[in-house]
C-alpha positions in Angstrom: -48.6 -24.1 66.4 -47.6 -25.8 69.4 -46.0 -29.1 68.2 -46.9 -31.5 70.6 -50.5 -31.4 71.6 -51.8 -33.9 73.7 -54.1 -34.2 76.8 -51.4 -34.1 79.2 -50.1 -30.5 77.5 -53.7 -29.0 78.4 -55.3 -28.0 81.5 -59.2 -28.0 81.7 -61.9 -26.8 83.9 -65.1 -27.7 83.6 -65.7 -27.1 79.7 -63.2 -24.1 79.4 -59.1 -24.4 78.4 -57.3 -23.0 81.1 -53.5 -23.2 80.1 -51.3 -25.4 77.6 -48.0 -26.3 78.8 -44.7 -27.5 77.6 -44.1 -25.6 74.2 -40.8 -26.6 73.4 -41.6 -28.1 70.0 -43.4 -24.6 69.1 -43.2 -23.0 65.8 -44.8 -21.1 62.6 -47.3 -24.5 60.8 -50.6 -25.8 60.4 -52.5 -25.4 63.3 -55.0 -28.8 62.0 -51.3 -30.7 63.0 -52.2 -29.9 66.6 -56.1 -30.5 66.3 -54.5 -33.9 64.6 -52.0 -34.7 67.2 -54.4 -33.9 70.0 -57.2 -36.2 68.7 -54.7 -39.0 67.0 -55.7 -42.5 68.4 -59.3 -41.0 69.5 -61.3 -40.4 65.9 -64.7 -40.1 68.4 -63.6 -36.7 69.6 -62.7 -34.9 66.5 -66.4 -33.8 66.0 -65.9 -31.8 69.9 -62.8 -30.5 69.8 -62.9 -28.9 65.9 -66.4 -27.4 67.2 -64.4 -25.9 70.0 -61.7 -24.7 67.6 -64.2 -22.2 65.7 -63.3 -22.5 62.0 -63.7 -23.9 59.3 -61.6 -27.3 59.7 -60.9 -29.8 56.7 -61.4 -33.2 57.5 -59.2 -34.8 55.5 -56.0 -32.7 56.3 -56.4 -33.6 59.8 -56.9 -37.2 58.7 -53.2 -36.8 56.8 -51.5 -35.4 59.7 -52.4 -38.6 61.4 -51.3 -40.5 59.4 -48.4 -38.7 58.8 -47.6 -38.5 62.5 -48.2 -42.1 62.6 -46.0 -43.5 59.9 -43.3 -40.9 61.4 -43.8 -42.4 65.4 -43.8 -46.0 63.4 -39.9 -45.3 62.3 -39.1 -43.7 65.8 -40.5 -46.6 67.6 -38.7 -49.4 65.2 -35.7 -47.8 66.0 -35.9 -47.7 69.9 -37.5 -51.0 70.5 -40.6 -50.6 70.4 -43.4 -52.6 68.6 -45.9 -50.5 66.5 -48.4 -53.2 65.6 -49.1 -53.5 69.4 -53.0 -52.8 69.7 -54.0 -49.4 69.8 -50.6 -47.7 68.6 -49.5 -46.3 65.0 -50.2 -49.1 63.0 -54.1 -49.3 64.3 -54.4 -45.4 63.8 -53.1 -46.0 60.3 -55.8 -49.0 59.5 -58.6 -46.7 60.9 -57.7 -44.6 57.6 -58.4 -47.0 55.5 
């Protein structure tokens, strides 16, 4: 798995993946954390890109690596400053599970 998939790790053109970048984080896991990370905050493009992965994908492990990631990111961002309730961050992703 890469680790730390995001939009800004993957280049696109057109419709096809061209290249991922920035696999520092790499490592043997569950592949769904990546389709997780990649889509976390953006619920309204899970339907795209688990079509585009080609398997079998369960729903609801994706939706536990969110909140997963997001309760972890909520610790991290306590810690350095930051606020996590701000709109749109962790502590939205975690209500949308609700």
């Amino acid at each position: 798995m890469h680790g730390d998939l995001q939009i800004a790790h993957v280049f696109v053109d057109v419709d096809e993946v061209t290249g991922v970048v920035d696999w520092s984080e790499a490592g043997q896991g569950d592949a769904l954390y990546d389709l997780a990370s990649l889509t976390l905050g953006h619920p309204e493009h899970l339907g795209d890109v688990v079509a585009g992965y080609g398997a079998d994908v369960d729903l609801d492990v994706i939706r536990g690596w969110w909140s997963l990631r997001s309760l972890t990111a909520v610790r991290w961002l306590l810690e350095h400053g930051f606020d996590p309730s701000s709109p749109g961050c962790e502590v939205d992703v975690l209500r949308s599970q609700l």
